[in-house]
N, C-alpha and C positions, 0 to 999 in steps of 0.2 A: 636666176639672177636677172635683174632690170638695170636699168642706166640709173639709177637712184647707188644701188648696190654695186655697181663698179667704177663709180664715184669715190665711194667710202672704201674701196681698196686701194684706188690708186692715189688718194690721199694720204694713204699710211706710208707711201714711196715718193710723194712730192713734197708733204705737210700741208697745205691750207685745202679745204674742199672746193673754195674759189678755182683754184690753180687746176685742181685736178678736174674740175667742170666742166674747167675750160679746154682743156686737155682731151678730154674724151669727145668732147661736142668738133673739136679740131678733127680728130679722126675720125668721127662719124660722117662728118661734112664732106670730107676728104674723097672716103669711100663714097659718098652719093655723089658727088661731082665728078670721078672717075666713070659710075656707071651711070649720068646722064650724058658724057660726051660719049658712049658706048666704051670705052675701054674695059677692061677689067683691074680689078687688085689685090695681087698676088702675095702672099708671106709666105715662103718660105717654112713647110713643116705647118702652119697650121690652117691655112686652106687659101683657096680664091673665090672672091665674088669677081661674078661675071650680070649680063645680060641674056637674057635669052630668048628665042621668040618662039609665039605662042601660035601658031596657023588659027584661023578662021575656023568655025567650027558650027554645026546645027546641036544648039541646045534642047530643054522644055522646062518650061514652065511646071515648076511642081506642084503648084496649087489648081493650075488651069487643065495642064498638059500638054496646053498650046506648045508648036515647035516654035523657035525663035532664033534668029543666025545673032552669034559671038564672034565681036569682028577680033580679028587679028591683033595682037598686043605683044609690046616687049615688057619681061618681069626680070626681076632681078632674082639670081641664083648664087648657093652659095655649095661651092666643092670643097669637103674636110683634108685636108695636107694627111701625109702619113703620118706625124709623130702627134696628132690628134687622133685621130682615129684611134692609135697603139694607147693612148692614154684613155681613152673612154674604154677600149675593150681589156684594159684590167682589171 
């Protein structure tokens, strides 16, 4: 599924795919503006994005083999809720 295609679901519960665009691009926004102020965001049963950080690290170059230092960075993480999880493993 892509944002194209949960578009055109949540259309079938809103009626116009305007509304529902706008809809999804709302809570997409939502969640990324949650975890640029570092927060996280939580539902309830079907998971939380969070932030997470990455330490500093000595890479290499696959082409060269040169070693090369990976500075430190925060990523954005997503932990699956129980009542996801119990639905994917039936």
């Amino acid at each position: 599924m892509n944002k194209g295609d949960l578009v055109e679901v949540v259309a079938k519960v809103v009626g116009t795919k305007k509304l529902a665009a706008d809809t999804v691009d709302c809570i997409l926004g939502a969640i990324t503006g949650a975890l640029k102020k570092g927060d996280s965001a939580t539902f309830i049963g079907f998971g939380t994005f969070k932030v997470a950080k990455r330490a500093a690290r000595t890479g290499r170059n696959p082409q060269t083999g040169k070693e090369l230092k990976i500075k430190a960075k925060k990523v954005p993480k997503f932990v699956a809720g129980s009542k996801l999880k119990a639905a994917v493993a039936k």
